[in-house]
N, CA, C and O atoms as CSV, one atom per row, in Angstrom:
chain,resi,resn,atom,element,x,y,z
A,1,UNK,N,N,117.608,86.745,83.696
A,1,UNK,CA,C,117.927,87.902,84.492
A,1,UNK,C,C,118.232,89.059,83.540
A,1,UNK,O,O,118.505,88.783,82.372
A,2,UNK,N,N,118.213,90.077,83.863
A,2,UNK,CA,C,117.693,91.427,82.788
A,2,UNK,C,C,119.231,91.823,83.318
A,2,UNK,O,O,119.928,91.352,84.217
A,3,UNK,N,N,119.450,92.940,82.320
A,3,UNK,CA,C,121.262,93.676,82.554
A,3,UNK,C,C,121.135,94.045,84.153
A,3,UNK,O,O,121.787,93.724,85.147
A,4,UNK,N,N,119.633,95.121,83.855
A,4,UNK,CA,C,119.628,95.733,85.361
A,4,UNK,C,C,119.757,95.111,86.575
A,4,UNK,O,O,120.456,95.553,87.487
A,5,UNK,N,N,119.147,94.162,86.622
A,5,UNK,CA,C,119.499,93.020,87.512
A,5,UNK,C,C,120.825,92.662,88.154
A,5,UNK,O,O,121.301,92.687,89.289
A,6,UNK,N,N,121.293,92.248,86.685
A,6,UNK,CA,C,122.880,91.815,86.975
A,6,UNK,C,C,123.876,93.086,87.412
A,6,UNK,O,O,124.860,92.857,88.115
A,7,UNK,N,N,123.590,94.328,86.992
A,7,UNK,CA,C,124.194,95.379,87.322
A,7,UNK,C,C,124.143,96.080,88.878
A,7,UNK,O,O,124.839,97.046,89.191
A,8,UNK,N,N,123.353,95.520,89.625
A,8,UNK,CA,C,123.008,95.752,91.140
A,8,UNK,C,C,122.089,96.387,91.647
A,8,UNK,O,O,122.011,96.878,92.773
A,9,UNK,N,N,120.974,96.383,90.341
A,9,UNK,CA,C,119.699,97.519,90.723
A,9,UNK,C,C,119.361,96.927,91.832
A,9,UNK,O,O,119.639,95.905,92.461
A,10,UNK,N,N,118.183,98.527,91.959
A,10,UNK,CA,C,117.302,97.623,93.474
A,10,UNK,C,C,116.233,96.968,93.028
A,10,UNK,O,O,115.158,97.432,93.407
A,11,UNK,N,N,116.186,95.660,92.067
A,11,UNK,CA,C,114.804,95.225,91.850
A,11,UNK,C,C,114.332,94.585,93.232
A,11,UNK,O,O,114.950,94.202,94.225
A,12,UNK,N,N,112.908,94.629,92.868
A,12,UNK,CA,C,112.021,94.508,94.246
A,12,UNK,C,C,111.013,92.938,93.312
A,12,UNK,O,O,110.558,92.929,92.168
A,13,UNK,N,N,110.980,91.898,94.303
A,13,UNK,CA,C,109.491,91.248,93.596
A,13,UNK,C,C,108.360,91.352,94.338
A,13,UNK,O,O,108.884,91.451,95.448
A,14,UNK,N,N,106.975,91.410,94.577
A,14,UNK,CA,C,106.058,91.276,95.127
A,14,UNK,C,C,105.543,89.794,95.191
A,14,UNK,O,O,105.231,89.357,94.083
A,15,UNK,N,N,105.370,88.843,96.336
A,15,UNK,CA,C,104.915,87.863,95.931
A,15,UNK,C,C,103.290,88.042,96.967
A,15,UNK,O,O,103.343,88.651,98.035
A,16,UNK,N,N,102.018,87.462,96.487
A,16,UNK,CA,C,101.076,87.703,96.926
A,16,UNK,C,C,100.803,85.857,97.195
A,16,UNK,O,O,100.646,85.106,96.232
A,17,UNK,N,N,100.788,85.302,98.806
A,17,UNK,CA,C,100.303,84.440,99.261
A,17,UNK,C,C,98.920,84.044,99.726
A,17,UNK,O,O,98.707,84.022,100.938
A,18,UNK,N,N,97.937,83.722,98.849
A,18,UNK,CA,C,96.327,83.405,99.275
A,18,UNK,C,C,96.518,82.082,99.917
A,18,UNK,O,O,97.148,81.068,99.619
A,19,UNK,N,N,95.714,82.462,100.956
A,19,UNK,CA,C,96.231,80.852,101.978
A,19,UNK,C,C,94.542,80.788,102.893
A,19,UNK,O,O,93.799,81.721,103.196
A,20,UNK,N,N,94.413,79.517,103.094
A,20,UNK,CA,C,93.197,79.426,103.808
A,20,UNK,C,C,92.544,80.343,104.962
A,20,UNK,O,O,91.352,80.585,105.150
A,21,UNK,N,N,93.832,80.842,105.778
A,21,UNK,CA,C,93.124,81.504,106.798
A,21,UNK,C,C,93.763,83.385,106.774
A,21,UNK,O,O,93.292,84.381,107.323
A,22,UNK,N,N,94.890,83.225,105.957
A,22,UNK,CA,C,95.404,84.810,105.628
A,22,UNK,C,C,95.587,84.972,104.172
A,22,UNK,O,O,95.534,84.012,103.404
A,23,UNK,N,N,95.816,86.251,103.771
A,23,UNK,CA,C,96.450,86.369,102.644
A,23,UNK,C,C,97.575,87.842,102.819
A,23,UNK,O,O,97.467,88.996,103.232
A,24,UNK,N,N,98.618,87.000,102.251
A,24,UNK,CA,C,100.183,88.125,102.597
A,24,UNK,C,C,100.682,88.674,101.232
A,24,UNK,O,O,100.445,88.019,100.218
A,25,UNK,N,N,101.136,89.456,101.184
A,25,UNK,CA,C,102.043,90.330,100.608
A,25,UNK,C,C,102.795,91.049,100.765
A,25,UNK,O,O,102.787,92.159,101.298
A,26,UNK,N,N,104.187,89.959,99.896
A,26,UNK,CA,C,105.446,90.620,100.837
A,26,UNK,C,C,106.455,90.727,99.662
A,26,UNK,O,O,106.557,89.995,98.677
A,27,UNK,N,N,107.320,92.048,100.084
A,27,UNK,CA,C,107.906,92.681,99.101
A,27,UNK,C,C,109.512,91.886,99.384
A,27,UNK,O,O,109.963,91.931,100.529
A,28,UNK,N,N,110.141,91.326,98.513
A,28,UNK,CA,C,111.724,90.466,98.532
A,28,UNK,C,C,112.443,91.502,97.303
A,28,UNK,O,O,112.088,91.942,96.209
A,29,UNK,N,N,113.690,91.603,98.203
A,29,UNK,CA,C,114.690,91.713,97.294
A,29,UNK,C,C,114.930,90.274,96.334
A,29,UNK,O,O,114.283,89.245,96.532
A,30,UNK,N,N,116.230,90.452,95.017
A,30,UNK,CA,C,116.263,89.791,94.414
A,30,UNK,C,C,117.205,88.847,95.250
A,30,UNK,O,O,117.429,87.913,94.479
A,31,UNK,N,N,117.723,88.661,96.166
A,31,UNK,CA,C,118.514,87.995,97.174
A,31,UNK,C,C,117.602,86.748,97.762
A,31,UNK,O,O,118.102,85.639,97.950
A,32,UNK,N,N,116.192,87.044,98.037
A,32,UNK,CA,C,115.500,86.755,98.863
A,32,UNK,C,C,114.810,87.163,100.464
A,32,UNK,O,O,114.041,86.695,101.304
A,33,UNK,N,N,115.676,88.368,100.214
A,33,UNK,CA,C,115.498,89.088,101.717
A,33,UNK,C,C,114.130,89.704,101.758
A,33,UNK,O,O,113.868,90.692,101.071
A,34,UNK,N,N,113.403,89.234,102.417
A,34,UNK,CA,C,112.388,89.951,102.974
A,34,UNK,C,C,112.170,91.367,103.561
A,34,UNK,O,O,112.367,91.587,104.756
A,35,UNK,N,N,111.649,92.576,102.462
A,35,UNK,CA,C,111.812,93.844,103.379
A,35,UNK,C,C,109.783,94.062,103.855
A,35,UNK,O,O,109.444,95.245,103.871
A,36,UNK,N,N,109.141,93.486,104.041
A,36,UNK,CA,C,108.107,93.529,104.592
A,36,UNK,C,C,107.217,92.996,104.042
A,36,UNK,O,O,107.155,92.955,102.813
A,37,UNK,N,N,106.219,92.405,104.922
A,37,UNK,CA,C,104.923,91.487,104.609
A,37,UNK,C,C,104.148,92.066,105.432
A,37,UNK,O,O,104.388,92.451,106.576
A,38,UNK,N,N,102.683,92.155,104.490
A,38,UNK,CA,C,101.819,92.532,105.240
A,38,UNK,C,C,100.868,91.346,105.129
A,38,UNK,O,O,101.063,90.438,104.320
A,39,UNK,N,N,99.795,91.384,105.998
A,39,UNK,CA,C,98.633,89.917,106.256
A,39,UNK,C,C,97.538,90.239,106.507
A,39,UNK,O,O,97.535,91.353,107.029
A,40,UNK,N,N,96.546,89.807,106.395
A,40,UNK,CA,C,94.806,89.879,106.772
A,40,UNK,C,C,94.177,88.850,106.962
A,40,UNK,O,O,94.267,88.083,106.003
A,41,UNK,N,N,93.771,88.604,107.513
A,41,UNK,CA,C,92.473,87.340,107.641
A,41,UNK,C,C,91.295,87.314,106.549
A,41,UNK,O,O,90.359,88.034,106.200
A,42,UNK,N,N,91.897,86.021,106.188
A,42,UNK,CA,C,91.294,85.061,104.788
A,42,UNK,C,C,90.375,84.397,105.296
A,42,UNK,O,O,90.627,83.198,105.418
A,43,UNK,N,N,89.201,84.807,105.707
A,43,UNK,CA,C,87.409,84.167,106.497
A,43,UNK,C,C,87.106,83.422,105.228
A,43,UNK,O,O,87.622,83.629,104.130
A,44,UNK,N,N,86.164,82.494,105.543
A,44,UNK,CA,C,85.230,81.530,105.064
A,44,UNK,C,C,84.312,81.724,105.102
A,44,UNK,O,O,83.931,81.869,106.264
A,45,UNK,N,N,83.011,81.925,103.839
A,45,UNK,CA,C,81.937,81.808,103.987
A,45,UNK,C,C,81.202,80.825,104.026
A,45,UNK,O,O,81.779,80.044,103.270
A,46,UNK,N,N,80.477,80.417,104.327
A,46,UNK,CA,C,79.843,78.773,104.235
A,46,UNK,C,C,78.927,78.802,102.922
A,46,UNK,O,O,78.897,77.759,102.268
A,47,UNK,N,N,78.365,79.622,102.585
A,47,UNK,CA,C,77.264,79.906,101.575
A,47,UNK,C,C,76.197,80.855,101.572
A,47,UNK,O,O,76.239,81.680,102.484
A,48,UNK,N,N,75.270,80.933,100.779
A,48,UNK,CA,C,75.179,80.185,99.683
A,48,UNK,C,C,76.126,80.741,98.331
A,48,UNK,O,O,76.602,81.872,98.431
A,49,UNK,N,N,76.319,80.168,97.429
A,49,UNK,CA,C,75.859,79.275,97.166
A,49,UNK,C,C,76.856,78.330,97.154
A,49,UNK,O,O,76.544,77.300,96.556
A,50,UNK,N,N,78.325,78.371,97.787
A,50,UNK,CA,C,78.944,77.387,97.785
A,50,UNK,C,C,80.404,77.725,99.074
A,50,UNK,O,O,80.785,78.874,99.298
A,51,UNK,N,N,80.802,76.926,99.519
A,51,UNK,CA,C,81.898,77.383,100.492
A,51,UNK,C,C,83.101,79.066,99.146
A,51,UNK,O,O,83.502,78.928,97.990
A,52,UNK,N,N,83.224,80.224,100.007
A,52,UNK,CA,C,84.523,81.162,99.455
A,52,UNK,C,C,84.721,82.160,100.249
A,52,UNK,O,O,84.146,82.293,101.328
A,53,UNK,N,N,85.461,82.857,99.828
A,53,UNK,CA,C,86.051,83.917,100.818
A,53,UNK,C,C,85.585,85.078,100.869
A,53,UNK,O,O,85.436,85.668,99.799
A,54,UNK,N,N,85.338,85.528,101.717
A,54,UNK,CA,C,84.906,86.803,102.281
A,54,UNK,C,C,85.774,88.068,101.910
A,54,UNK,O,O,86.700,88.493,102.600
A,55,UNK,N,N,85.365,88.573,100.791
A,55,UNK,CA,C,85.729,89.099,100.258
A,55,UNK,C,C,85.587,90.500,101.199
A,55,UNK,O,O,86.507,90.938,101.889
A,56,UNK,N,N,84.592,90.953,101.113
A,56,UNK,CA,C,83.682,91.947,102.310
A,56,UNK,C,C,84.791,92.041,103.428
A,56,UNK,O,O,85.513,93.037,103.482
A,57,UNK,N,N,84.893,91.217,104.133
A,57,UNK,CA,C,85.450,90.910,105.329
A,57,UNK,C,C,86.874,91.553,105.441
A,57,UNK,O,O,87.241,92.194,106.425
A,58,UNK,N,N,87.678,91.301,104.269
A,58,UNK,CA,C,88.823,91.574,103.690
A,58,UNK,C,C,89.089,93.243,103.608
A,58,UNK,O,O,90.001,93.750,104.260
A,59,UNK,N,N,88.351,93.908,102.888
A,59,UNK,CA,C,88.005,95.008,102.867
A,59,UNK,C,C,88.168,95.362,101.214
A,59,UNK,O,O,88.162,96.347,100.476
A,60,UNK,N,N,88.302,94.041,101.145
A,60,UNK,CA,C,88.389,94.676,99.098
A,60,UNK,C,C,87.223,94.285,97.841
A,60,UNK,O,O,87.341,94.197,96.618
A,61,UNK,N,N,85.661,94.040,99.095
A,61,UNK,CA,C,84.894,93.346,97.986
A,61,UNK,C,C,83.776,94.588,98.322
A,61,UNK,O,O,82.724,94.659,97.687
């Protein structure tokens, strides 16, 4: 843990969840408190050339 930390800043973590059918990102205090998550639908492509994610679909490919 960094001084700032221990001193009562506002650190923030970002954790980014890739998950089969969404992918989230959600911003936690160092407490664990959740101050917002956002989500999208994590699609499946079938191929070719092999089962992955729809990147396109997402809006970031």
């Amino acid at each position: 843990m960094t001084q700032a930390m221990r001193e009562g800043s506002d650190a923030r973590i970002a954790v980014l969840d890739v998950g089969k059918t969404n992918v989230k990102l959600s911003a936690v205090c160092e407490d664990g408190t959740i101050l917002e998550t956002v989500s999208i639908a994590n699609g499946v492509m079938d191929g070719p050339p092999w089962r992955h994610h729809d990147l396109a679909g997402t809006g970031t490919g």
